[in-house]
One Martini backbone bead per residue (centre of mass of N, CA, C, O) as a GRO file, in nm:
protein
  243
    1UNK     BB    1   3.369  -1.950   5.813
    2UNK     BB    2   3.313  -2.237   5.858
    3UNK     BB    3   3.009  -2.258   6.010
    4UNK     BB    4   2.798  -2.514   6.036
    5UNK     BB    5   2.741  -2.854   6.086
    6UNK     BB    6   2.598  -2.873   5.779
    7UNK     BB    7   2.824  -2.795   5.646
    8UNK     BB    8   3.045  -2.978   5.756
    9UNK     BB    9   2.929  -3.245   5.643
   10UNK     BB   10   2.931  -3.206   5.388
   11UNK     BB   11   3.226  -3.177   5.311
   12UNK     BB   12   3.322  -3.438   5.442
   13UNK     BB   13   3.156  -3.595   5.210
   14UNK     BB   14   3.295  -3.400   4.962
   15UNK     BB   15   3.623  -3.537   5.097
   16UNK     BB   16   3.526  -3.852   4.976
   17UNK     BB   17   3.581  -4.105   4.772
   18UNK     BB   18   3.448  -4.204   4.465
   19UNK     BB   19   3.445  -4.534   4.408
   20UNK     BB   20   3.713  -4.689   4.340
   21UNK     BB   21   3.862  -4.437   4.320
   22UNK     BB   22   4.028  -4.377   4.610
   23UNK     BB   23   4.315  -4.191   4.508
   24UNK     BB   24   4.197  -3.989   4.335
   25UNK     BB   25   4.117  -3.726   4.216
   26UNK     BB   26   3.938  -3.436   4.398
   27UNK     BB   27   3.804  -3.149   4.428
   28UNK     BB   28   3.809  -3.257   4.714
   29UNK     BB   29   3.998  -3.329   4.973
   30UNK     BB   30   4.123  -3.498   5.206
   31UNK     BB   31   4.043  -3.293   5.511
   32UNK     BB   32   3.968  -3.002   5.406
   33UNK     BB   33   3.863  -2.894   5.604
   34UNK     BB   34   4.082  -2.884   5.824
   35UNK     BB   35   4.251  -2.724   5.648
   36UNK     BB   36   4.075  -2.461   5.634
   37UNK     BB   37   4.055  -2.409   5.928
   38UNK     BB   38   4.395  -2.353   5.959
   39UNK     BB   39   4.407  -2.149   5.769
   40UNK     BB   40   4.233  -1.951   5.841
   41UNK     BB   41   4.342  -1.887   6.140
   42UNK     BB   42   4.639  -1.841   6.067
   43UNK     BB   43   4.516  -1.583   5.853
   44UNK     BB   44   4.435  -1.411   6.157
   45UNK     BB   45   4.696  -1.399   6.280
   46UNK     BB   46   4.809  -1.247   6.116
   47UNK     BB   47   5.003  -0.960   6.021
   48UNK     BB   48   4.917  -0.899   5.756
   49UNK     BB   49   4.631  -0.856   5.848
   50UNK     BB   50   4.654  -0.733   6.141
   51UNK     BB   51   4.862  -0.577   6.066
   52UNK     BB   52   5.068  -0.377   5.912
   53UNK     BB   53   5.137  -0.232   5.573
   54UNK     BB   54   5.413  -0.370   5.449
   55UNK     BB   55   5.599  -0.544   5.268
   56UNK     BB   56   5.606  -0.773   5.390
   57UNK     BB   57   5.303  -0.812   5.487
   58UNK     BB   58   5.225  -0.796   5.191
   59UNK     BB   59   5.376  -1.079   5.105
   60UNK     BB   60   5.254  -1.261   5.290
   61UNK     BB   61   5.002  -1.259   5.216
   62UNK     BB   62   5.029  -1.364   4.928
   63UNK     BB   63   5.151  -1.653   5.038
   64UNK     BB   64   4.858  -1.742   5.161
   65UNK     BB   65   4.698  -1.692   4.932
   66UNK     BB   66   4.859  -1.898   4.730
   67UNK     BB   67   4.771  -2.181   4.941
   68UNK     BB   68   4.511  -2.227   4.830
   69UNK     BB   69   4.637  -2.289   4.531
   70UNK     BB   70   4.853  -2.533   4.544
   71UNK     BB   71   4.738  -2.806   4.639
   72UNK     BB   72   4.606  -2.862   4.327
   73UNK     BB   73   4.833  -2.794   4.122
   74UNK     BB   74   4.686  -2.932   3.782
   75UNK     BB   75   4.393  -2.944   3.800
   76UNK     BB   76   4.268  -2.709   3.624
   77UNK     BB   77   4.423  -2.801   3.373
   78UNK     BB   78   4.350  -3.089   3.298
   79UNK     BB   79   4.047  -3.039   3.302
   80UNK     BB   80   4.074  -2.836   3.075
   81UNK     BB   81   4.178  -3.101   2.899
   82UNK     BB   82   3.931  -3.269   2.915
   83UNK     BB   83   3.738  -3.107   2.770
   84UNK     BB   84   3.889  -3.028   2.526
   85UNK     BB   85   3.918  -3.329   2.422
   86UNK     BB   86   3.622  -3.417   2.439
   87UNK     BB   87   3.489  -3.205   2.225
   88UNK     BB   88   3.702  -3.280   2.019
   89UNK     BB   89   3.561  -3.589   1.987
   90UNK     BB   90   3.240  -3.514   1.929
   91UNK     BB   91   3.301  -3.335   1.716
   92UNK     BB   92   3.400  -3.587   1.510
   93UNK     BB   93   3.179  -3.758   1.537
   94UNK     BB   94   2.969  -3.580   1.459
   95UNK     BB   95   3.103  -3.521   1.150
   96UNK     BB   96   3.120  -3.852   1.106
   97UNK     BB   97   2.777  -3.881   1.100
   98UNK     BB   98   2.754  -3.616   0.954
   99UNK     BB   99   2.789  -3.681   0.670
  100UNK     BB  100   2.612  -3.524   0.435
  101UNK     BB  101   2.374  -3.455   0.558
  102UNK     BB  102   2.313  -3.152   0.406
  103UNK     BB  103   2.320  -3.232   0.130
  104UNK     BB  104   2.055  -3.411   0.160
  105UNK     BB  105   1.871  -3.231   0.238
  106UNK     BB  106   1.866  -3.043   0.001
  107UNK     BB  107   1.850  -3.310  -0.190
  108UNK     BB  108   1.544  -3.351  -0.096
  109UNK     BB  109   1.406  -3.068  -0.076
  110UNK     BB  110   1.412  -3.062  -0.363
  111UNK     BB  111   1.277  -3.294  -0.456
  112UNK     BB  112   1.005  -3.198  -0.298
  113UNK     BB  113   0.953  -2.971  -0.469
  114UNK     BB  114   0.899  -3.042  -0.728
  115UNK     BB  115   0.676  -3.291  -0.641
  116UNK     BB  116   0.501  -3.106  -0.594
  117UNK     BB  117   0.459  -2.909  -0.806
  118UNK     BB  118   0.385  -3.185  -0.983
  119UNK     BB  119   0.112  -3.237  -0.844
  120UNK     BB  120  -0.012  -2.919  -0.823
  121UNK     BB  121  -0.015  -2.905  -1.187
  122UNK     BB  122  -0.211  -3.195  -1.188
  123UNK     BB  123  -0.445  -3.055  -0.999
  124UNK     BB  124  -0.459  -2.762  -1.149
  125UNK     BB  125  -0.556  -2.855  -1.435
  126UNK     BB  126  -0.830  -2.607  -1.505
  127UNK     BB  127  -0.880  -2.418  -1.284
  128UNK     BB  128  -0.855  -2.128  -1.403
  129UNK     BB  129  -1.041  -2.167  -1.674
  130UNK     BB  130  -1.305  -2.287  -1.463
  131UNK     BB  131  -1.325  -2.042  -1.273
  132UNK     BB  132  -1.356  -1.828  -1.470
  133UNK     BB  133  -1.622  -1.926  -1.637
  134UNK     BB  134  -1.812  -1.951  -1.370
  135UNK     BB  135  -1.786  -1.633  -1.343
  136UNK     BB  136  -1.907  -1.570  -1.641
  137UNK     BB  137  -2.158  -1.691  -1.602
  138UNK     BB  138  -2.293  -1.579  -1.330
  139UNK     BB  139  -2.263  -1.263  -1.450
  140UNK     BB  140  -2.468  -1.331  -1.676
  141UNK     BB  141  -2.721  -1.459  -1.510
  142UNK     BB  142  -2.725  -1.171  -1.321
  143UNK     BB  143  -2.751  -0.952  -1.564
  144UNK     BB  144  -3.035  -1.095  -1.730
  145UNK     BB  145  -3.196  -1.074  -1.458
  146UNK     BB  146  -3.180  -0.809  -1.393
  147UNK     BB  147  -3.311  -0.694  -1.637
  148UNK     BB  148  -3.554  -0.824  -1.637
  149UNK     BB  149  -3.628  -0.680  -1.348
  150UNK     BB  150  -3.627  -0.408  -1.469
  151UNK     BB  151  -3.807  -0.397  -1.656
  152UNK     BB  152  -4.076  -0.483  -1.501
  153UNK     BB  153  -4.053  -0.257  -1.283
  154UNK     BB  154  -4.065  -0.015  -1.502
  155UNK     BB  155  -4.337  -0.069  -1.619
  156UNK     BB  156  -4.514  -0.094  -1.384
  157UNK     BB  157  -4.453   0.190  -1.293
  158UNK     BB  158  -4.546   0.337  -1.505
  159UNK     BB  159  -4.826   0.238  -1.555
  160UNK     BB  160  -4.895   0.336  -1.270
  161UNK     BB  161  -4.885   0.656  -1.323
  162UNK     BB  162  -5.085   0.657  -1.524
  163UNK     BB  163  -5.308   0.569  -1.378
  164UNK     BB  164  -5.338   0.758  -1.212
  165UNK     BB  165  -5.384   1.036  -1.364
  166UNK     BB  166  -5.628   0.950  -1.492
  167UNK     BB  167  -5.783   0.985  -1.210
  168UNK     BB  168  -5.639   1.331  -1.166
  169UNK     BB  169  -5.718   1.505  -1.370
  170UNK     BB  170  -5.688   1.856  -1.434
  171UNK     BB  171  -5.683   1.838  -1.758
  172UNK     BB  172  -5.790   1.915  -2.071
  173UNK     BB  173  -5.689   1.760  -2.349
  174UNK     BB  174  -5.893   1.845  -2.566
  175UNK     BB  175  -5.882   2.118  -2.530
  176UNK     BB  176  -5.559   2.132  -2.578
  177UNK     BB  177  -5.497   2.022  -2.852
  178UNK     BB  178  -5.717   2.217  -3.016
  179UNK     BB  179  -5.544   2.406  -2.954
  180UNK     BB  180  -5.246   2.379  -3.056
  181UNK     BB  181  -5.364   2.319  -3.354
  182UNK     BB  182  -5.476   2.633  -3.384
  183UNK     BB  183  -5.257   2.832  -3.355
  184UNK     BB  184  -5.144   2.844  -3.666
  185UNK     BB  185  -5.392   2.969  -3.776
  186UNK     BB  186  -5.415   3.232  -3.594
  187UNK     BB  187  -5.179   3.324  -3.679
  188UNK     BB  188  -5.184   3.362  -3.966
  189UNK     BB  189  -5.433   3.556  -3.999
  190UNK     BB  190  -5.304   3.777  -3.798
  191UNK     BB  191  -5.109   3.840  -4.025
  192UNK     BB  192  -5.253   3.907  -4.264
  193UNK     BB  193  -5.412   4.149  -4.095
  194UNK     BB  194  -5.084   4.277  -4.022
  195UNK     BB  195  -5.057   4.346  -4.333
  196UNK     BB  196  -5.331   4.519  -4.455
  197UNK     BB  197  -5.271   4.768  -4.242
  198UNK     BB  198  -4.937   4.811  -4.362
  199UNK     BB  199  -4.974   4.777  -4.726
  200UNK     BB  200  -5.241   4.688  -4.799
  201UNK     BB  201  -5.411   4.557  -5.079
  202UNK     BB  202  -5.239   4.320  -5.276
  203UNK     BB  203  -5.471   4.205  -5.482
  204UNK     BB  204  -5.659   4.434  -5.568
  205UNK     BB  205  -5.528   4.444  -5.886
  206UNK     BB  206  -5.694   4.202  -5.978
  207UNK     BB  207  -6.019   4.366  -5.906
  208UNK     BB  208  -5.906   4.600  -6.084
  209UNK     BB  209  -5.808   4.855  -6.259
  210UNK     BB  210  -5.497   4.996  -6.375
  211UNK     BB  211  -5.309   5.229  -6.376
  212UNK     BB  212  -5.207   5.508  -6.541
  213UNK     BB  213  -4.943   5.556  -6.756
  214UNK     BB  214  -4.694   5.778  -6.785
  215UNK     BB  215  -4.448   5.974  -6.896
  216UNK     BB  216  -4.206   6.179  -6.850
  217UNK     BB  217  -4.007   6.443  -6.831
  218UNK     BB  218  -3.721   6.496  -6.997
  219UNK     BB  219  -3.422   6.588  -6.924
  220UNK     BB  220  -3.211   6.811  -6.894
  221UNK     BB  221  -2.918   6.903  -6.972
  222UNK     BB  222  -2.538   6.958  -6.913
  223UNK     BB  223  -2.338   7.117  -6.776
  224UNK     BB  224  -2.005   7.203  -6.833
  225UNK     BB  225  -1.734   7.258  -6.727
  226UNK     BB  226  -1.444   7.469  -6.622
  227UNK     BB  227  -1.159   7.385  -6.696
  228UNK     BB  228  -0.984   7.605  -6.736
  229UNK     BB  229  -1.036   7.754  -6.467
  230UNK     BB  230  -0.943   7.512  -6.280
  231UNK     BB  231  -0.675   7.515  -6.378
  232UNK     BB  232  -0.558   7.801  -6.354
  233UNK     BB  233  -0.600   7.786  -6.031
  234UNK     BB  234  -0.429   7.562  -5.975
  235UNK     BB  235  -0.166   7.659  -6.091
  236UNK     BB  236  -0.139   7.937  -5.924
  237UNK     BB  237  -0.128   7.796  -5.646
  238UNK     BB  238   0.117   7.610  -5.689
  239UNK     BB  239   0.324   7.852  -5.757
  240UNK     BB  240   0.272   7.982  -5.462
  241UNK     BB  241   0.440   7.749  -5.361
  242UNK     BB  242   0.666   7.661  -5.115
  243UNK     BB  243   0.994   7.482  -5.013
   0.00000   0.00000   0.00000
């Protein structure tokens, strides 16, 4: 557990004193490398490690343990305050130089957060209303250009179709036309023809003279019904009848 030769002269440059301190303490103390060098042979030999394991040799065993860290003393007790209270400076320190520094920091960002809203404010003025307006106008010119141009689109297209048409014409209109007119004409004397038919010359007597008409021979009397007999029948009948 020595080491090699460049081990060896590390440990002993590094419990050699440095700066003018020349007696204080050190982490690693002068002679180090050979006390420990002396220690571990000691411990190699030991019967605590080498030998049974009994009481005794492990409470030796304990004691050689111990030894490397006694000669320490309150070194890292000491260091530890040292820590301890130099943090405990520097937090004083940092605490007393940056006093107020948070409060300043939130009202200083609360100022700039105001003066900038308003001056957000004061440079977007007019701009929701011109910006609404610009989009107004331009919806209304793409609007009227458009209806505009389907206007024309569709005149042209119609008329276009029309004078096609007249190019191809397959139906006589002037002879369609005739046809069309003349339908009501032939419907009414059609009528006319199977109403004379039907019922025969209603107007013939316009034209000739009118039939003889003579009274009819006038009703015979009616007979009186036998009341008498039909009352004796029906009281009869009644009384036969039995509840």
């Amino acid at each position: 557990m020595a080491g090699g030769q460049e081990f060896k002269q590390g440990m002993q440059k590094a419990s050699k004193p440095r700066g003018g301190n020349a007696g204080g303490p050190q982490l690693i103390g002068a002679g180090a490398w050979d006390t420990q060098v002396q220690r571990e042979s000691q411990q190699f030999n030991n019967a605590a490690i080498s030998g049974s394991r009994g009481a005794e040799n492990i409470a030796a065993y304990a004691n050689v343990s111990k030894s490397a860290t006694q000669a320490n003393g309150e070194f890292s007790y000491n260091n530890a305050n040292k820590f301890v209270n130099s943090s405990r400076d520097q937090s004083n320190t940092n605490k007393a130089q940056n006093a107020g520094f948070s409060d300043n920091r939130v009202s200083n960002n609360v100022d700039f957060a105001n003066n900038q809203r308003g001056n957000n404010m004061a440079e977007n003025e007019g701009f929701a209303m011109k910006t609404t307006n610009n989009f107004i106008n331009n919806a209304k010119d793409h609007r009227e250009d458009n209806t505009a141009k389907a206007s024309a689109f569709a005149d042209k297209t119609v008329n276009k179709y029309i004078e096609k048409n007249k190019g191809n014409q397959s139906v006589n209109v002037q002879a369609l036309d005739k046809q069309v007119r003349q339908a009501p004409i032939v419907d009414q004397a059609y009528s006319t023809v199977q109403g004379n038919n039907t019922f025969g010359d209603m107007y013939s007597y316009g034209r000739k003279e009118l039939p003889g008409w003579s009274m009819p021979d006038p009703m015979k009397g009616v007979k009186t019904p036998a009341f008498d007999d039909m009352y004796d029948k029906t009281k009869k009948d009644l009384d036969e009848y039995k509840v």
